[in-house]
N, C-alpha and C positions, 0 to 999 in steps of 0.2 A: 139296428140289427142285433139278436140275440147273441150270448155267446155260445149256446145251440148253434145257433143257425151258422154261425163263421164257422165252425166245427163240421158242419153238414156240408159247405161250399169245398171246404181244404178235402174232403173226403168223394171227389165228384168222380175221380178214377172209378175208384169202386164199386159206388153204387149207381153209377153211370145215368144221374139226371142232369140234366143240359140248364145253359146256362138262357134266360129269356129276356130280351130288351121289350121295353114300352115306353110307350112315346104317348106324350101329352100336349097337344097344337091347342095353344089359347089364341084364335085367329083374332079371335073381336074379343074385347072386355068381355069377359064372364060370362064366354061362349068356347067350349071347348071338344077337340075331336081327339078320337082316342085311337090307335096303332099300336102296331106290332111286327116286329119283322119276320112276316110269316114266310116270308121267301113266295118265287113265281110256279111255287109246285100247291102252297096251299090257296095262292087265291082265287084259281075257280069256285073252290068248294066255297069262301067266303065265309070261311070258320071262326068264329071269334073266340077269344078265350076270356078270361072273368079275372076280374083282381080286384081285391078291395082298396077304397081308398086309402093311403096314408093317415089321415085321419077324417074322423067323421065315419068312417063303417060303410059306406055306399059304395056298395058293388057296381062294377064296372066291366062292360063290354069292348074288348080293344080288338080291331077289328088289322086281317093280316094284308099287311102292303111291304112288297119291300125297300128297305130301307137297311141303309149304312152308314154309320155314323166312324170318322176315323181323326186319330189325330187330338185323342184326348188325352194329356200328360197332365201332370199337376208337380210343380219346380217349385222350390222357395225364393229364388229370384230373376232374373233377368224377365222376360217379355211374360205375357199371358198366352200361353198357346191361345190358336182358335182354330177349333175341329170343323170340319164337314160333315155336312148331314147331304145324302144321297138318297134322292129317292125316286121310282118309278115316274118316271111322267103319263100317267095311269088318270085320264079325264072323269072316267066315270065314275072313281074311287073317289077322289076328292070333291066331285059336285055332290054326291050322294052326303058326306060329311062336312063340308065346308060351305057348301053352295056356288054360285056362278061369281067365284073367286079370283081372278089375275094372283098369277103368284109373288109381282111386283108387290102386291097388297099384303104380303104376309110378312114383308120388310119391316123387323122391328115388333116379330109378335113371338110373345115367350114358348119356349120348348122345353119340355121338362122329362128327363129319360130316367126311367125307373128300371132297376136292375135284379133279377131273382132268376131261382131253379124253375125249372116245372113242376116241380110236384108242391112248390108253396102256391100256386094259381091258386085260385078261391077255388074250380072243382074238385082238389085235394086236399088244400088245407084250409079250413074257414076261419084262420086265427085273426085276432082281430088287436091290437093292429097288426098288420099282415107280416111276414117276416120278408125282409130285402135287404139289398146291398144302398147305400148313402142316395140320395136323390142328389139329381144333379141338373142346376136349370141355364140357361142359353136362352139368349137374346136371336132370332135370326138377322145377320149384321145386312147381308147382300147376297146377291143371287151371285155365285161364283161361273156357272156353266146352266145352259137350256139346251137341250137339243130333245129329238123325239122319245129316242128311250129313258133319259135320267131329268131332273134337276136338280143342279146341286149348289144346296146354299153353305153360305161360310156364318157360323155360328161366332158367337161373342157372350162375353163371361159378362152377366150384368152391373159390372164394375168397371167394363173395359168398353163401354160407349164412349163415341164421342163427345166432349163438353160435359160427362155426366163427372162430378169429383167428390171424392170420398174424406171425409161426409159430406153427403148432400148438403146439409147444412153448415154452411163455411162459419168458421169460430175465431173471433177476432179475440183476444185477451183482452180481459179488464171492461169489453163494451158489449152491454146485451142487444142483442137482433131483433128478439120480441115487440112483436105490437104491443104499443101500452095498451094494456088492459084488453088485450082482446083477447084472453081467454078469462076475462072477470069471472067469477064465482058466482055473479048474479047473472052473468048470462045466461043462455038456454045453448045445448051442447051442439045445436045446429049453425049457433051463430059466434061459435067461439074460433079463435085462429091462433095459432100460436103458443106459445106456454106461459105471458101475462097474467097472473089469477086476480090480480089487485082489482077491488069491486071497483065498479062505475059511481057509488056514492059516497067510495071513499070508508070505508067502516071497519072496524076491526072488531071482537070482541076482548074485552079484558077484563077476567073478575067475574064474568055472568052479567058484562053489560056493552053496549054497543057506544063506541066515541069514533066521530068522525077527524080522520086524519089529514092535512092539508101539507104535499111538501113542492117546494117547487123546482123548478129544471136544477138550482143550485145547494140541494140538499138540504134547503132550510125550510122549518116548519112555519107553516102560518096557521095565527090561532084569531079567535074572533077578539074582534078591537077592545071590548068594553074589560076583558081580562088586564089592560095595560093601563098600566099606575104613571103618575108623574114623578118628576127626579124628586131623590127624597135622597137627603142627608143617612139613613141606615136604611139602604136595601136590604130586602131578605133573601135570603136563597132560595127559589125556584120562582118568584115572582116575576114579572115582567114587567121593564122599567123604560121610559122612551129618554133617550139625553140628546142635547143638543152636542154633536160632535165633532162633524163633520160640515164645517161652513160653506165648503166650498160647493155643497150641493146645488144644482139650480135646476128650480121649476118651469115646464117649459107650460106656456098659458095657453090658452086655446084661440088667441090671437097673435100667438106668435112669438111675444114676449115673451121674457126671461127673469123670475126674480132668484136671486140666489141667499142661502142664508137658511135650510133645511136640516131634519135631526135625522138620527140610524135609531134604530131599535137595541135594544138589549136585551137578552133571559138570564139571570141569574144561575148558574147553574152547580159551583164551587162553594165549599165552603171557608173558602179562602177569600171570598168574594164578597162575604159578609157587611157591611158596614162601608164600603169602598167602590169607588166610582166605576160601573161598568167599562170595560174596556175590553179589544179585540183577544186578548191574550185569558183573559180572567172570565169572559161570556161568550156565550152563543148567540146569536144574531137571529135573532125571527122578524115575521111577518105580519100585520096583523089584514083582516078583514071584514068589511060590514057586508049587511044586509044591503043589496039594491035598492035604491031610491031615484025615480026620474027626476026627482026636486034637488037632489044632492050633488056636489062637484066632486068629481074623482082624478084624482093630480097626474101629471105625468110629469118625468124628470129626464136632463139629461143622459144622466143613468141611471137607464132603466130596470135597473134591479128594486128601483124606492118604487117604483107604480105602483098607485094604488089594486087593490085586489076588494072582490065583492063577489058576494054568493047573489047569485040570479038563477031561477028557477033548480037549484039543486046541483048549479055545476060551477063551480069556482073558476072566475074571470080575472083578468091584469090589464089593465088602461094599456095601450098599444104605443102611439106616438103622440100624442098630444091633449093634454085636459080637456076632461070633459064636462062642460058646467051645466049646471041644472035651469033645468026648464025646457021649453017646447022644441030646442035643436038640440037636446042630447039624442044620442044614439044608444037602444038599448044594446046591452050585451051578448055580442055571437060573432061567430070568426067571419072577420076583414080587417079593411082598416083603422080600425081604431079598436076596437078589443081582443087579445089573445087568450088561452086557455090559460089559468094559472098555478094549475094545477100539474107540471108537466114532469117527465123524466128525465133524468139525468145519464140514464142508461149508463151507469157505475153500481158496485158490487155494495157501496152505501146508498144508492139509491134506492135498490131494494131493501137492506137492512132497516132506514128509516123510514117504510113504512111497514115491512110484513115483520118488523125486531119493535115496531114501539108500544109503548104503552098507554093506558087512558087514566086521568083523574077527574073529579069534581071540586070546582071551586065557587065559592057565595059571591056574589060581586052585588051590592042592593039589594041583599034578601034574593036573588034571583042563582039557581044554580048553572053552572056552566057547566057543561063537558067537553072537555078537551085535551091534547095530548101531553103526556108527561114527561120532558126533554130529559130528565133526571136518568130515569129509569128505560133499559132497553133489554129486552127480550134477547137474550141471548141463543135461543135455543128454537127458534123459530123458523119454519124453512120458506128456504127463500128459493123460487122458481127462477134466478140469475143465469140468463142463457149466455153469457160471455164465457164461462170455459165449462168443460164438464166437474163434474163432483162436487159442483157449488151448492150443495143442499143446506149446509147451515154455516151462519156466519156469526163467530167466536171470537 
């Protein structure tokens, strides 16, 4: 409302134009009937008056029934009032706009009451947007009273339903909600859900070039295998080194068996780390994975964090429960039991960091180049779509 217009309401003694309610009944989804409390002296004539929308410009006919709305306050705390809305019980008024309705049926369809003079109607003033007092919308809660002359429903603040909680969207700290990837980037905006953008093939661009990223449920990056060096008295820094570590690992075979006596992976990633045996304190831990082969064996372990991982048709897989060895009774890879996604989230504030903060390099391994992600370097200034709390856009 303008400050004209507040100026023009405080002034109503004088210039003696009247104050106009209208009423907006969205009975069905994006089907709406329009009112006015014309009182029982203009609804024979069946006069309607004109207003324009709030927004969008479309002139509208509000047609006079009457109606009373009571019991509207607005408190900074205790309860949410909830007004009454009163109206004729007037059959041929509402089948004409609503159609052959039960007013059980209107339980729960939005009311919206727009407040202005007379002489800002659209047949006196054509301003566009119209001038009025604040809109104001209601849920209708329950039918309070029927009887022949009246119906009167009890109105509710569309905050003050039952089961309904604000936010809608409940916000747990530290853990995001979002479907993974279901509002990928490479989606189509009909099939997206949620606020996930992380593509479905994994891709980032960095530099003017596209490097596919792999992180799994435990925030560690998996890179392809042929990148991983054997133990070498002078590691380098950023290279990727396999040690034997950890003995106590054991493979679990796909007849049941168990051999123990398995290595961890290492990334170099310090320069303090130089020359010196990868260890938990000094390296990052990655992942590696091959290309699918139905002729190949792909390990499983008591802990299952070592399982092998393999790209099949475009989407990065993790042995399940038990090795799977090559030849005519492996199982290719797709969710049951024996392969899981390996690709997965961690629904933490690094989860998203480590993929929508990282970065891509090339490295030669056999004259052959590789792309792949660069644990060194992290994008600090990248936004990250983290639905665990609000304001999470970049993570620093």
């Amino acid at each position: 409302m303008t400050q004209e217009a507040i100026e023009s309401a405080q002034k109503l003694d004088t210039d003696g134009s009247e104050y106009i309610e209208l009423f907006i009944l969205e009975y069905v989804t994006g089907s709406y009937a329009y009112f006015y409390n014309g009182g029982y002296e203009d609804l024979g004539a069946q006069t309607p008056v004109k207003m324009r929308d709030t927004t969008g410009g479309t002139v509208r006919d509000y047609v006079p029934v009457p109606i009373d709305i009571e019991g509207m306050k607005f408190e900074s705390d205790g309860a949410i009032f909830r007004p009454t809305l009163t109206i004729a019980n007037i059959a041929a008024v509402f089948s004409t706009n609503i159609g052959d309705m039960d007013y059980e049926e209107l339980i729960g369809a939005r009311i919206t009451k727009r407040t202005t003079l007379r002489k800002y109607l659209y047949d006196s003033n054509t301003a566009n947007p119209p001038i009025e007092f604040p809109i104001q919308k209601y849920n209708i809660d329950r039918i309070q009273q029927k009887n022949i002359l009246n119906v009167v429903f009890e109105l509710a603040s569309p905050i003050d339903i039952q089961n309904v909680t604000v936010p809608a969207r409940q916000v747990i700290g530290g853990a995001c909600p979002w479907q993974y990837q279901g509002a990928a980037e490479n989606k189509t905006d009909a099939n997206k859900v949620g606020g996930c953008s992380w593509r479905t093939d994994y891709q980032i661009t960095w530099g003017g070039v596209n490097y596919n990223i792999y992180v799994n449920k435990k925030d560690e990056y998996i890179v392809p295998h042929n990148l991983i060096q054997a133990s070498t008295g002078s590691p380098t820094a950023g290279g990727f080194y396999t040690y034997s570590k950890d003995t106590s690992l054991i493979r679990v075979n796909s007849n049941g068996t168990r051999t123990a006596g398995q290595s961890k992976i290492f990334q170099l990633y310090t320069a303090t780390a130089l020359g010196a045996t990868p260890t938990d304190s000094n390296s990052t831990i990655v992942r590696k994975f091959r290309t699918y082969s139905a002729s190949d064996t792909y390990y499983a372990y008591t802990d299952t964090d070592f399982n092998d991982y393999v790209l099949h048709n475009n989407i990065l897989w993790q042995v399940k429960n038990v090795t799977q060895t090559g030849g005519a009774h492996t199982v290719a890879p797709e969710s049951g039991n024996y392969w899981q996604r390996g690709d997965q989230c961690g629904k933490k504030l690094t989860s998203c960091a480590k993929r929508f903060g990282a970065t891509g390099k090339s490295s030669t391994v056999s004259s052959v180049t590789i792309k792949h992600v660069n644990p060194d370097i992290q994008n600090n200034y990248a936004v990250l779509p983290f639905g665990g709390f609000p304001g999470s856009r970049r993570f620093i």
